[in-house]
N, C-alpha and C positions, 0 to 999 in steps of 0.2 A: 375941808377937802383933803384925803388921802390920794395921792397921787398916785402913778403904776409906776413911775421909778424918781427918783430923786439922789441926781448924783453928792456924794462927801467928801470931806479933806479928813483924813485919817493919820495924817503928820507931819510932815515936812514939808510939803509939797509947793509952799509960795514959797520958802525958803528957797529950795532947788532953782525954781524959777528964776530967782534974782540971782543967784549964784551964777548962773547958766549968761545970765544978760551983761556979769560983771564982769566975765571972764572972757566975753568977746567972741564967743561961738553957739551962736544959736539956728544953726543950719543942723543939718543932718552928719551922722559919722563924730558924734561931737563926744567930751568924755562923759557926760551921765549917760546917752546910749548907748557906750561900750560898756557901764557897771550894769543896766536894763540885760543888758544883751549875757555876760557871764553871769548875773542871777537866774534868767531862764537858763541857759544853757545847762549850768550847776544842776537846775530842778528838775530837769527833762532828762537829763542824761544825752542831750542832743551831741551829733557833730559841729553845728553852728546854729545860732539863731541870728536872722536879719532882719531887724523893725523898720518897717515900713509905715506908711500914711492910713492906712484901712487894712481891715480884713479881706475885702477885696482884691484889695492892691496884692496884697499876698497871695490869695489864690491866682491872681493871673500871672505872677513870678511863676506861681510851680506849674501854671498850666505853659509858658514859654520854657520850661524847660524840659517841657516832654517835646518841642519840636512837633504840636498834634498838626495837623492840617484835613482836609474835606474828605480824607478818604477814614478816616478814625471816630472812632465814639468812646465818648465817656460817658460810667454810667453813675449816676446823680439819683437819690431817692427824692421821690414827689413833692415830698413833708419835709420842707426845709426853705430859707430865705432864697430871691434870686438869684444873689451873687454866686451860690455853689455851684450851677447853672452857667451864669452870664461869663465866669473868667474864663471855662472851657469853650464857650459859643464863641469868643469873640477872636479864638483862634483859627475857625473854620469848623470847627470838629464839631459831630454831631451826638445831641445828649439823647441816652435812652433814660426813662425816666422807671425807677422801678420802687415798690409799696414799702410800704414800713411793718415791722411787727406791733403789735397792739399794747405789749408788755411797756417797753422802755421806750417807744417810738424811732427808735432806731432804726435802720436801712434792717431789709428779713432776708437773710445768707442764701434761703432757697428760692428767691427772686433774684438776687444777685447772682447763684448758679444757674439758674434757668434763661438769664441774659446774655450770658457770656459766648459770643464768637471771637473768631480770628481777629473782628476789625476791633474788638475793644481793647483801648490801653492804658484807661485807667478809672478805676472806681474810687468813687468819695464818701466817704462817709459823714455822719453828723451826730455828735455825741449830743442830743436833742436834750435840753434841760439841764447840761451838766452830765449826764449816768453816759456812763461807757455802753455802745451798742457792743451788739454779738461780735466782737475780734474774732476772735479764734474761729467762728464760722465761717465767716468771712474768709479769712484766710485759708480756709481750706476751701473753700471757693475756688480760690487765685490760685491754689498749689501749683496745679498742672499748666498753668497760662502765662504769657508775658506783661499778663496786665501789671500795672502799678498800684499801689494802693493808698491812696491819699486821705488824710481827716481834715474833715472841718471840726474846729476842736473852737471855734468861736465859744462856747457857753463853756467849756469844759478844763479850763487851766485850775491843776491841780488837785483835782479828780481822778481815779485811777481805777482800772480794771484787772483785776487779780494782781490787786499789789504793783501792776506798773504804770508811772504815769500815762495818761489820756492824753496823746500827741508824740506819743515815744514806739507808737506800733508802725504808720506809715511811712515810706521813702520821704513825703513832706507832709507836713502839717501845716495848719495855718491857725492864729491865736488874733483874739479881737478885742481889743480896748477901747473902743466905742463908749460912750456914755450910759449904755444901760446893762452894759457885762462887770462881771466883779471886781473888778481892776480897772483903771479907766483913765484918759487925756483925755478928753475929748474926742478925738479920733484918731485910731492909732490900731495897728497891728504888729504879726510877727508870723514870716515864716521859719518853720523849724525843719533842719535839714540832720535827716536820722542817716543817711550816708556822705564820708568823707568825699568820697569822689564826686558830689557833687559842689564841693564849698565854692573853687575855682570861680565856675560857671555862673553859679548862683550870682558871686558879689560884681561880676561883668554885668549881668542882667541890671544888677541894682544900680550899677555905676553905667547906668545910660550906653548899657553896650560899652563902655570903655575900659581898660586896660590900667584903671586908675588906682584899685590896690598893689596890684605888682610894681608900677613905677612907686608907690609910695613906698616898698619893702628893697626896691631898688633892684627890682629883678627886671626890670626894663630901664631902657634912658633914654624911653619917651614915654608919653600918654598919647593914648589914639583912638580911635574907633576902634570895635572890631568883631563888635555881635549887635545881636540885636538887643532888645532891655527901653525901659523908660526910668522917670524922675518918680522912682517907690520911698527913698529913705523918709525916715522918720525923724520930723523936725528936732532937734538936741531939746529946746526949748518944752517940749510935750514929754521926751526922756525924761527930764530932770523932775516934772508932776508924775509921770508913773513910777518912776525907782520908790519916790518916798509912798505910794501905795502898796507896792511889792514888799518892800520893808515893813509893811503893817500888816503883811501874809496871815500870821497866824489868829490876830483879832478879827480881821475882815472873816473870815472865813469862821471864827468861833461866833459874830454874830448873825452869820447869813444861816450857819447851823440853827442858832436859838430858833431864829423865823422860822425856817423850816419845819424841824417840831413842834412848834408851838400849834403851827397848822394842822399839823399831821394831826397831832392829840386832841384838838379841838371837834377835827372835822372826820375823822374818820369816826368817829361811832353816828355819824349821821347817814353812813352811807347804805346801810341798805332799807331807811326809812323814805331817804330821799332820790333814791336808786342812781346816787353818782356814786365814783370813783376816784378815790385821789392818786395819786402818784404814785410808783412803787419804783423800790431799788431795789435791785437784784443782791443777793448777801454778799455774792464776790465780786462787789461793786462800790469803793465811795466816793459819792456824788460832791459836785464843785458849789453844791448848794447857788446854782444859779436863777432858778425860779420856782413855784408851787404853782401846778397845776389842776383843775379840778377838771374831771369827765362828767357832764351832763346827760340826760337821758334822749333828749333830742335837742334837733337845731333850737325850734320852735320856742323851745323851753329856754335854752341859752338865751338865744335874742331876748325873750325878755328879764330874765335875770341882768343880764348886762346893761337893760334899759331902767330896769331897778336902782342898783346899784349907781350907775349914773345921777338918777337923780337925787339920790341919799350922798352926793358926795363923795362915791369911792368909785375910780380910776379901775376898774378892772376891765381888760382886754381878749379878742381872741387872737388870734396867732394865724399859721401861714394858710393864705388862699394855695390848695394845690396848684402847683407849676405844671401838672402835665393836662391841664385844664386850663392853663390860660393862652390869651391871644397869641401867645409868643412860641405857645409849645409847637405849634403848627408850620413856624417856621424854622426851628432850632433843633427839634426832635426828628429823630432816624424814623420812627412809625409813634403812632398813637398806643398811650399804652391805656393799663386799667392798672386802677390802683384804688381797691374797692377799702380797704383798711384805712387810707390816706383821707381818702372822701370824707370816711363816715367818723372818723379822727377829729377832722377838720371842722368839720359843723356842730360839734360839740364840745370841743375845748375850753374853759374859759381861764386864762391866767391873773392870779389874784396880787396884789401892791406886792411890792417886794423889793426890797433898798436897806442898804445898812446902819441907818436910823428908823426905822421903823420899829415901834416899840412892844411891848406884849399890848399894851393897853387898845394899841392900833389895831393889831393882829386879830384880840377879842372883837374889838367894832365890826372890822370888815365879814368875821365869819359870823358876825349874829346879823348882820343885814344882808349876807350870804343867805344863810339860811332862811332869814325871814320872805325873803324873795324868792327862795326856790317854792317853798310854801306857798307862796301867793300864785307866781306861775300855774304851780300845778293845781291851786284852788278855780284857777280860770278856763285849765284847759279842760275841767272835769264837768262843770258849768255848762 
């Protein structure tokens, strides 16, 4: 059995843990969260970074600090998890939901521009797979508007779009250590805040509404209530597993590269026998090597290569049902959109094992039962 992820210890990482247990602080705000926290911070170039419990968790810090309510829309592309979605819904605000470009599967700038009124105040984006979508379109999108621009940068820590990091364009970001992103606790995020003036507010949010960094700097002589916010931090004890993955930056990522190419050069001279498509990165663009994708020729065809696969032993998946097509869009979306890109994305996708032990020897299997199964497919649909 090849599985589609399988998390690693890459160093330190039960060390930290016991460290963390011995030392008597294993809550949140602890000190391997604060080395976690000036590692991103150093890498990003951020104003602050605050790790949090999810990537979730962190979108809805940035979406409480826009203050959105029922008269506001954010606009959210189709082709992505719920969460980029659910943290602005659950403020009142209403999502327009707009398509992806076909290239990188990125949020597409001229949907983005074509969305934009008065009531929107802030767009998300999702660096899909690691590759950096259209920035600079995007933001010329936003020039003329007060919207905000916010990334989902979950697949994309340390990855970069013309040379700067991925999570360093938006007023927030948000980063996900989740069990099947390249970096990992179990569960764990980070929001990245690219302006000073929001640090203040931010660490209130994070401190339960409280007032509890300033008493601790001694710029108060109480702790109080005094905004709104919830219980976001990220446990000290899950710090201390990811610092020592962060610390292992440059191998984790020189073998999620190997996989990567391996794929690439295996698979790509198959592609216009078998009329899929693999991945592509744009040249002023390098990828956070967070998964390999393959484009199929249709649904029909996918579903059963996935059913292949399955029973040969290897773990391969497809990826996001559109959001502006499910039951939820109907209550959460400002109008019904089209998103004929996302659709046709969607039902052809298939994402192949991908984890940083997975080996060449692996990589050959899965694309020769890859291939053997798209063969078969299309020996059946021809039939």
């Amino acid at each position: 059995m090849i599985p589609f992820n399988r998390p690693s210890l890459e160093g330190g990482e039960l060390d930290n843990m016991f460290a963390a247990v011995a030392a008597g602080h294993i809550a949140s705000s602890g000190p391997f969260s604060a080395r976690v926290t000036e590692s991103l911070r150093s890498a990003l170039g951020a104003s602050d970074v605050l790790l949090t419990s999810s990537c979730t968790d962190a979108l809805e810090l940035a979406a409480l600090m826009l203050d959105l309510g029922p008269d506001d829309v954010v606009i959210v592309p189709s082709f992505t998890f719920v969460s980029t979605a659910l943290a602005f819904a659950r403020t009142g605000a209403r999502i327009r939901f707009v398509d992806i470009e076909p290239e990188t599967l990125g949020v597409d700038p001229e949907r983005v521009a074509a969305a934009l009124d008065h009531r929107v105040r802030a767009v998300v984006v999702v660096h899909y797979a690691g590759i950096g979508c259209d920035i600079d379109g995007v933001r010329a999108a936003l020039a003329d508007t007060p919207a905000v621009l916010v990334e989902d940068n979950a697949h994309g820590l340390f990855g970069t779009y013309r040379g700067s990091p991925l999570g360093s364009f938006g007023r927030f970001a948000t980063l996900s250590f989740h069990e099947t992103k390249n970096f990992v606790c179990g569960e764990g995020g980070a929001l990245v805040l690219n302006d000073d003036e929001d640090i203040e507010r931010a660490h209130v949010l994070l401190d339960k509404g409280t007032n509890r960094r300033s008493f601790l700097r001694g710029d108060v002589d109480h702790y109080s209530w005094v905004d709104t916010g919830s219980s976001f931090g990220m446990s000290d004890l899950l710090a201390a597993f990811l610092l020592a993955q962060l610390e292992a930056k440059d191998e984790v990522l020189r073998k999620r590269r190997a996989i990567f190419e391996k794929y690439s050069s295996l698979l790509e001279p198959y592609e216009e026998e078998l009329g899929i498509r693999c991945m592509r990165v744009p040249d002023d663009r390098r990828p956070a090597y967070h998964m390999f994708y393959v484009l199929l020729p249709s649904r029909h065809l996918r579903d059963r290569v996935l059913e292949s696969l399955t029973r040969a032993g290897i773990q391969a998946v497809f990826h996001y049902v559109p959001l502006h097509s499910s039951p939820a869009a109907a209550r959460f979306s400002d109008a019904p959109a089209e998103c004929p890109v996302t659709d046709d994305i969607s039902s052809r996708l298939v994402r192949l094992p991908f984890y940083n032990a997975l080996t060449p020897t692996d990589v050959e299997h899965v694309v020769d039962q890859f291939v053997q199964a798209v063969h078969t497919a299309m020996d059946i649909a021809d039939a």
